[in-house]
C-alpha positions, 0 to 999 in steps of 0.5 A: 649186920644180919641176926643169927639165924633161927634154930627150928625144931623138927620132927622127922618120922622114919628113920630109914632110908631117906629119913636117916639122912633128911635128920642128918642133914638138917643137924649138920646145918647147924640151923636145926635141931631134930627129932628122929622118930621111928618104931626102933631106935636101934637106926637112929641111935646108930647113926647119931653115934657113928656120924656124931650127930649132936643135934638129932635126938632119937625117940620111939614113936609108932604112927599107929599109935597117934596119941602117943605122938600127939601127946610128945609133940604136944609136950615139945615146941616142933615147928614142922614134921618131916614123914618119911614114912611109907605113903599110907601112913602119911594122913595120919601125920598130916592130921596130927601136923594139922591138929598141932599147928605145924608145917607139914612135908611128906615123901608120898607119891600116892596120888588119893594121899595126896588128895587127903592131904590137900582135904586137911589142909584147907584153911590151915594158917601151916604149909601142908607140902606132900611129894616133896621128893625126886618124882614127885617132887623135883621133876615137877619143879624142874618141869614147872621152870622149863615151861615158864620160858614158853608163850605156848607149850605144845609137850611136856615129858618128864622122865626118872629113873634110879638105877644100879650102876652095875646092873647083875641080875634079869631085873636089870635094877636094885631096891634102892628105896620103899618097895612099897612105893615102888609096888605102888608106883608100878601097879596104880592108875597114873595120870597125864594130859592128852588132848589138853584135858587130865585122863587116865593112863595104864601104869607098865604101857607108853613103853618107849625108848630113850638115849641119855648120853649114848646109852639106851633106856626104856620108859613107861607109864608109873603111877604119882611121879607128875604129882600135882602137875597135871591138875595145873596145867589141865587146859594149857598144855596139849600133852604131859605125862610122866614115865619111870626110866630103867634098862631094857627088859625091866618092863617085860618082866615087871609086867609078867610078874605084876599083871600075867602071875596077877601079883598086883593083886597080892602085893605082899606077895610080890614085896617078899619076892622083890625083897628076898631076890633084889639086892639093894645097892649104894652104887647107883646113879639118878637120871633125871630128864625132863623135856619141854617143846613149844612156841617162843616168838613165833617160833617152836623150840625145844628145851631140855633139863638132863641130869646124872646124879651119883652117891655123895659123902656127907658126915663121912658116909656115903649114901645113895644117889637116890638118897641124896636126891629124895633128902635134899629135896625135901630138906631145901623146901622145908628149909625155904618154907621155915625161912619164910613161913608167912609166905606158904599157907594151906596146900603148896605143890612143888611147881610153887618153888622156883627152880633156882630157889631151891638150886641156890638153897643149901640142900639143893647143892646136890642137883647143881 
């Protein structure tokens, strides 16, 4: 007869868009006892009452004062913090995850965070796991698995988009995350693989388009969704990259404002246009496809991993398709890394979790 299941203690800092409903899910587990930790508790304190959740614990903590979370955490027993706060603030996390010993996730798809991340994590007896998210994060998993079925891989694409269902504005799309990140994502140098080696590549250029159940897509080149991807498969694969899947005329636009109006280098300026003139929306849909062509038995073939993701109910709310997908990634690889924290030491990349492990866990129910 199996024991009862241990009861973790974590912490959760960011009590936004994905870090509400990362809290959320852990507690409904029943397995799981939360902290929610956020500048305000005005968002955590209202989602504990209205969903009822007994087990979230709301607490003023600001990263921009470390000893005050350093002096909290030390006063209670964590076993891993969970940030899903903006990327730049994710060193300071990860430096105090390290000084406490715990195990430490993080949402960032900034590529020199990450490398900051793996620095900190050297020698460390604690999982340190950054880009555990949609792209980076589970794109790389699902990628990752496609190429294990090849004896050679000649071409790996993946491709992510969030998107509004019914799209309302010249845009064509809606903030449905961190226009931090999304600023970040469109405006950074990104990386793939050519010619078998990592290079380089200009974020809003590879623009090309793609058909995902009849209905037409553009793609381009965006900064952080290949994560770790690159540096592994360096020498093994001729060619890899990573492109961000909107609707057409997205990228035309984007581009004038980012690099014709020159706002990449007035983000601020750019993030108050975004967010005074986008909405945001709860009805969106997640498409994730992911292509792999190579040789198998002497022959080339070709796979495909192809995904829509719509917003789901949990606890009687309903939340975002991008919300789903982002939480429950990063949920169902701290839940397999607590199950068996003996297995997990240093720098782990999300192309170390099997894609059927975190399938059958039981907060990557929504990517079945």
């Amino acid at each position: 007869m199996k024991g009862r299941p241990t009861m973790h203690r974590v912490l959760v800092l960011g009590a936004g868009k994905i870090g509400s409903l990362v809290a959320c899910l852990l507690a409904e587990s029943g397995d799981y006892e939360v902290c929610l930790g956020d500048i305000s508790l005005d968002a955590s304190k209202r989602l504990v009452e209205d969903l009822g959740l007994s087990r979230v614990t709301p607490q003023l903590l600001d990263v921009r004062h470390p000893d005050t979370i350093s002096a909290y955490v030390k006063a209670h027993r964590f076993d891993a913090v969970l940030s899903s706060l903006p990327y730049f603030c994710n060193p300071v996390v990860a430096g105090l995850a390290r000084e406490h010993r715990l195990h430490y996730f993080d949402l960032t798809e900034d590529v020199e965070v990450t490398n900051q991340v793996k620095v900190l994590s050297a020698d460390s007896p604690q999982a340190f796991v950054p880009q555990c998210g949609l792209a980076p994060g589970f794109i790389s998993i699902a990628a990752h698995d496609l190429i294990t079925h090849f004896d050679t891989v000649d071409t790996v694409k993946m491709r992510v988009g969030a998107l509004p269902v019914h799209p309302s504005n010249a845009l064509k799309y809606s903030l449905t995350w961190s226009t931090d990140g999304l600023i970040n994502e469109y405006g950074n140098i990104c990386y793939g693989i050519e010619g078998g080696e990592k290079v380089p590549l200009l974020p809003l250029e590879g623009y090309e388009t793609i058909e995902v159940d009849g209905l037409l897509y553009e793609a381009f080149n965006t900064s952080g969704g290949l994560g770790t991807l690159a540096d592994t498969y360096a020498g093994k694969v001729r060619t890899m990259n990573y492109k961000t899947l909107r609707y057409p005329g997205h990228c035309e636009k984007i581009h004038l404002l980012m690099n014709d109006l020159k706002l990449n280098e007035d983000r601020e300026t750019l993030k108050r246009i975004l967010e005074r003139a986008v909405p945001q929306t709860l009805q969106d849909v997640v498409l994730i496809y992911t292509s792999v062509m190579g040789m198998r038995g002497g022959a080339l073939f070709e796979e495909n991993y192809v995904k829509k993701i719509y917003p789901q109910c949990v606890k009687g709310k309903l939340w975002s398709a991008i919300q789903m997908t982002t939480a429950s990634s990063l949920c169902a690889v701290a839940d397999l890394v607590l199950a068996t924290p003996q297995l997990y030491r240093g720098f782990i990349t999300q192309e170390s979790f099997p894609l059927q492990d975190v399938l059958t866990n039981r907060f990557g129910a929504c990517y079945k």
